[in-house]
N, C-alpha and C positions, 0 to 999 in steps of 0.2 A: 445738642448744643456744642459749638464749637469753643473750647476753653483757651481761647488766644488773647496774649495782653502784651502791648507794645513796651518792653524792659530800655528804660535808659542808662546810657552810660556806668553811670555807679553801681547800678543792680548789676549790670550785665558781664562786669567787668572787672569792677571794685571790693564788690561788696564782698566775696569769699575769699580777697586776701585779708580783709581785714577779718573777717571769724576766723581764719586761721592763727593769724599774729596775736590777735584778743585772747583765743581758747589759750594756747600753747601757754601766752605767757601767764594766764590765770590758773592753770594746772600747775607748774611751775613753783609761782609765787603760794598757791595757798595749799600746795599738797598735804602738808602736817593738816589742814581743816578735815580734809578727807580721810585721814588717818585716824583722828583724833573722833569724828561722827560714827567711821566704821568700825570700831569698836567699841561705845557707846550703845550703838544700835543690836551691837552682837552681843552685849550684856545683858541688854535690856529687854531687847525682844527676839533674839535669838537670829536663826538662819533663815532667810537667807538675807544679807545684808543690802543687797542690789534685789531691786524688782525689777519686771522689764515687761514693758506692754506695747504691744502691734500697737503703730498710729498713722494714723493717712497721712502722708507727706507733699512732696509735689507733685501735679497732676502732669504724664506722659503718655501721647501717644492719647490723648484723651480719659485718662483713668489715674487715677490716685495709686500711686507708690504707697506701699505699707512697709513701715519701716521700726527696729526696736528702738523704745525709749526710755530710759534708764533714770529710776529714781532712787534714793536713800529710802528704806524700808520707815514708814511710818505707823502701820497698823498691825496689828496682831492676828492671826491665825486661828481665831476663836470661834468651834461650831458648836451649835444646839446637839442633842443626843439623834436626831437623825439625818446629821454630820452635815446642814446648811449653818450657812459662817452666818453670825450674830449680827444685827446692824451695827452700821458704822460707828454707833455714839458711843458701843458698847466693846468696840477693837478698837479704837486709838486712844491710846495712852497719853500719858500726861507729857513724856519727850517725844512720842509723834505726833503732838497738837503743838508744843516747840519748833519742831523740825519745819510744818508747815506754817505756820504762822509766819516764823524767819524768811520763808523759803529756801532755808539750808535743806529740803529734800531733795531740789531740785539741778544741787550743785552737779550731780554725775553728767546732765542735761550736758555740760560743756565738751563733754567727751563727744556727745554726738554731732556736734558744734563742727570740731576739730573733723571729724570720720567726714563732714560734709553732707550731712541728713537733715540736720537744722541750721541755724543759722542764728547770729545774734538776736535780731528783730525781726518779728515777722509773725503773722498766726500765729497761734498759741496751737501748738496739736491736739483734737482732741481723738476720743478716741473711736474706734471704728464704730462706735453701735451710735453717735452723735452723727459721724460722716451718713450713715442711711437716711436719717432724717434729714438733710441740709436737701435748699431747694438747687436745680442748675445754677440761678445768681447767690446764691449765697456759697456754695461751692468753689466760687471765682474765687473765694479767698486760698484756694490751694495752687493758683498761680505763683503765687509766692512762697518761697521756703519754709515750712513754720520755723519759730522763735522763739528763743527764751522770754520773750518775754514783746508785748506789741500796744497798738492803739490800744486796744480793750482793755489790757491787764492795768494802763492810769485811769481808764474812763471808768474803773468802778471794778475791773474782777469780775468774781463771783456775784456783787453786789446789785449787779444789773440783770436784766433779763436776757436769757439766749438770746431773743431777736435784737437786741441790743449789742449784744458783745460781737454777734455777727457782720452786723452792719457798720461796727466800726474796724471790723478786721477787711472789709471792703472796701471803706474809707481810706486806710492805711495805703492800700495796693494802688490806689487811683494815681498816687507820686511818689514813690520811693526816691527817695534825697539822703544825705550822706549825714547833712545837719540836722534833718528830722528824725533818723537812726541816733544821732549823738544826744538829741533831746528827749528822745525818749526812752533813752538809758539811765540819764538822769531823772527821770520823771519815775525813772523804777523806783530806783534806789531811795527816794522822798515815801512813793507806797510802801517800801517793803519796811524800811525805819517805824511808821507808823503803823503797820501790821493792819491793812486796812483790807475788807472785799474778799476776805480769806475763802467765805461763805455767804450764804444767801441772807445770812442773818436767822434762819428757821432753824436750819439742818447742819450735823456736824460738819457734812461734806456736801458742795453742791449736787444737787441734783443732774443725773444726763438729760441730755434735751430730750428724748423719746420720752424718758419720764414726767420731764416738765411740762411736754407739750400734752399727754395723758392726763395727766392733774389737771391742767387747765382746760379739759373739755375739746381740745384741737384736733384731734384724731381720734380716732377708733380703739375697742380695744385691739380687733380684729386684725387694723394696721399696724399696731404698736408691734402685734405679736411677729407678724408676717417681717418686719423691716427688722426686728430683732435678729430674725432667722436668716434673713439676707445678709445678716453681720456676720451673727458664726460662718457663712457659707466662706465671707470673703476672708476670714481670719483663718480656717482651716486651709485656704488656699492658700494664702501665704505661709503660715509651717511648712504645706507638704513642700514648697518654693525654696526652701530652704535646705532639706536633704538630698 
């Protein structure tokens, strides 16, 4: 499938001076926030303060750039005695269930904003073991930069279903506009106030789509396993890509 999408004017042109001018002057203005979270997070739940996780980015050359994404540390490092980490209900703490709620974990995100890997608006990244599952069209949402923040994250978050959150990350890309970027930064900031879609409403933390689409009977075990193993494949390439 060929991943080509006709960018206008503003996307093409605009749109990265302004994540530039936004990030810079939001580092800036709120760096005591980041001061003040990461040591907090280093009291609380110790080192390392930053996490960093490979995530598909924009598609070149027909293939998904994997790029780091840097979060505020929300979970804890807690394993069973034959050293597999505990579920998640059971690792995040009471200021890592704060941190995302807020989505103050997400604040380092701006950094990758600024570097020019994400972008204000746009996809949400997820991460590599979701990108295996995604079909050719729903992939199309990696024409676009991911985003701090996009359609999906007002349409519901977590609170909607993968094939939901997808198709409105598709929606999004159909017209990139400058007023629909400025409306839906707004339209964050109403969600994030109301602390809404954090979750699926089940599960501490939402579920990946490979899991999801498992649970719901959609695939195999046999695929789940296989498209799993095609993630570490693509995650190990990009380490070794990087020495």
């Amino acid at each position: 499938m060929q991943y080509d999408r006709q960018l206008g004017f503003y996307e093409k042109y605009m749109k990265r001076l302004i994540d530039i001018l936004c990030s810079l002057l939001f580092i800036i203005v709120f760096f005591w926030l980041y001061v003040i979270i990461a040591v907090i997070v280093r009291i609380k739940m110790g080192s390392p303060v930053l996490v960093k996780q490979p995530r598909p980015g924009i598609i070149k050359n027909g293939k998904e750039t994997i790029f780091e994404m840097y979060k505020f540390r929300s979970m804890m490092d807690i394993r069973d005695s034959n050293g597999i980490l505990l579920p998640d209900e059971q690792r995040l703490p009471r200021f890592g269930a704060l941190l995302r709620s807020t989505s103050l974990d997400e604040l380092p995100e701006v950094f990758c904003i600024l570097k020019g890997t994400m972008s204000l608006v746009g996809p949400r990244p997820q991460l590599v073991r979701d990108l295996v599952f995604m079909s050719d069209i729903q992939r199309m949402r990696h024409t676009a930069k991911p985003g701090l923040t996009g359609l999906a994250q007002v349409k519901g978050r977590n609170a909607v279903t993968w094939e939901e959150k997808l198709d409105w990350d598709l929606k999004y890309i159909e017209k990139v506009t400058f007023l629909g970027d400025m409306k839906l930064l707004l339209e964050t900031l109403a969600v994030v106030l109301k602390r809404s879609g954090i979750t699926d409403g089940k599960n501490a933390t939402a579920l990946d789509f490979g899991d999801a689409l498992l649970k719901d009977g959609k695939i195999s075990k046999d695929k789940y396993e296989s498209e799993l193993a095609r993630a570490n494949i693509l995650i190990k390439e990009h380490e070794k890509g990087k020495r």
